[in-house]
C-alpha positions as CSV (number, residue, x, y, z in Angstrom):
1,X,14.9,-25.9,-6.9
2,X,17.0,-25.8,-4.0
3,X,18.5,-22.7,-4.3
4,X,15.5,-20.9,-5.1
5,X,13.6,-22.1,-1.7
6,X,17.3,-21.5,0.1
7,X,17.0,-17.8,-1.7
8,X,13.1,-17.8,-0.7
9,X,13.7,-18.6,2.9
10,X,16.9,-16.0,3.0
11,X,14.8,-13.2,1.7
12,X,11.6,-13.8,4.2
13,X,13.6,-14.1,7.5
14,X,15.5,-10.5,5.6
15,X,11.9,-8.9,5.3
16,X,10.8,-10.5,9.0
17,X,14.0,-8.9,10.2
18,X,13.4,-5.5,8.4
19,X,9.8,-5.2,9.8
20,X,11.0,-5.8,13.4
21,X,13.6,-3.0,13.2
22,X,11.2,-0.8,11.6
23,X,8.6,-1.1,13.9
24,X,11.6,-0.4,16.5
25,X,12.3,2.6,14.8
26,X,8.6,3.9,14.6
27,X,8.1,3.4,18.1
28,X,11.4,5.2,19.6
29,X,10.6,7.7,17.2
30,X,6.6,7.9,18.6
31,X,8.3,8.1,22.5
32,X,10.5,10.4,21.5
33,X,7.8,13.0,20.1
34,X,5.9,12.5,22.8
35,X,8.4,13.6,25.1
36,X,10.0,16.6,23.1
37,X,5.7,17.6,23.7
38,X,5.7,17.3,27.4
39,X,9.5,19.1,27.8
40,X,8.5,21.5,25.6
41,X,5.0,22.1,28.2
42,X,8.0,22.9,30.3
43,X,8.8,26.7,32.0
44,X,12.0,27.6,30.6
45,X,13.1,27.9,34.2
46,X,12.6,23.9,34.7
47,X,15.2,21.8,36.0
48,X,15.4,18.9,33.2
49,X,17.2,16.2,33.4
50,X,18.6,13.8,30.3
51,X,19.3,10.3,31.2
52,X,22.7,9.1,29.9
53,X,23.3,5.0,30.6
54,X,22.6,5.2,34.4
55,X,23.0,8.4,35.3
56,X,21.3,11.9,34.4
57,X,22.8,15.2,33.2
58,X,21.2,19.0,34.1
59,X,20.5,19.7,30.5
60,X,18.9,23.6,29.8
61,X,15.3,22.9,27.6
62,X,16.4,24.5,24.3
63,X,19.4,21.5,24.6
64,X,16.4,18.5,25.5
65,X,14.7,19.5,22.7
66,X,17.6,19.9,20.0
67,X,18.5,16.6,21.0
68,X,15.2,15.3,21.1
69,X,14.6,17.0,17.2
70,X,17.9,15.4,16.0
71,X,17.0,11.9,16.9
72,X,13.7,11.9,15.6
73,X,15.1,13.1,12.1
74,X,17.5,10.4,12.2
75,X,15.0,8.0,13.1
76,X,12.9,9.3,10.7
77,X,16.1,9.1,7.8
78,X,15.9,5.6,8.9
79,X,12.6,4.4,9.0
80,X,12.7,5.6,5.7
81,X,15.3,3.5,4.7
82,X,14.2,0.5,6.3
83,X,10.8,1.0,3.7
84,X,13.0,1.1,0.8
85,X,14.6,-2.1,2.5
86,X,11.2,-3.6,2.8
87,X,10.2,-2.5,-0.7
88,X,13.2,-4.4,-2.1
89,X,12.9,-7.7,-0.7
90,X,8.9,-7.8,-1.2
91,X,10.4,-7.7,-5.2
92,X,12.4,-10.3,-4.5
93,X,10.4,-12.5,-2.5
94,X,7.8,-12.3,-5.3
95,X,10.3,-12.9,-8.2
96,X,12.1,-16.2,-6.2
97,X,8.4,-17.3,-5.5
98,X,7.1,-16.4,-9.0
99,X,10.4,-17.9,-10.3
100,X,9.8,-21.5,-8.0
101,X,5.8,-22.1,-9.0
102,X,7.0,-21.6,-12.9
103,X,9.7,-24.3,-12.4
104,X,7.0,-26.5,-10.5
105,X,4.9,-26.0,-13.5
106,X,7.8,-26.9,-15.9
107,X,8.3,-29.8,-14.2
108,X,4.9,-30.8,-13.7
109,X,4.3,-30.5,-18.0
């Protein structure tokens, strides 16, 4: 009994920990859309900057927006991958619970 709550509270603060950087990932990946819109509202004759740690780079707007494109497809990779993550440990969660009320009920006969 033990080791099934032990494996029941593993697997929730795993999903609780999954769901946070998900949401992370959604969000960069919202801010990051939303700013490959406005450079790409942009003349090609802007001056663009891209900020790197503390300072900022000249960057031409094609380059922004490659960049840009790139990290939302790996944010994107990843989100996805976090779901699957998600999806997984739901299973769990529901077998280690499933598998705790049965013993209960065992017990209890």
């Amino acid at each position: 009994m033990y080791e099934l709550s032990t494996q029941l509270s593993e697997t929730v603060n795993q999903l609780k920990i999954t769901e946070a950087n998900l949401y992370a990932i959604e969000s960069e990946k919202r801010r990051l859309e939303l700013t490959s819109k406005e450079v790409e509202s942009c003349d090609d004759n802007a001056v663009l900057y891209r900020s790197v740690g503390r300072m900022y780079l000249k960057r031409p707007k094609q380059q922004i927006i490659h960049e840009l494109n790139q990290t939302v497809s790996k944010n994107t990779k990843e989100g996805q991958e976090y779901r699957q993550k998600l999806e997984q440990l739901s299973k769990r969660r529901d077998e280690v619970s499933n598998n705790i009320q049965e013993l209960v009920s065992s017990v209890k006969s």
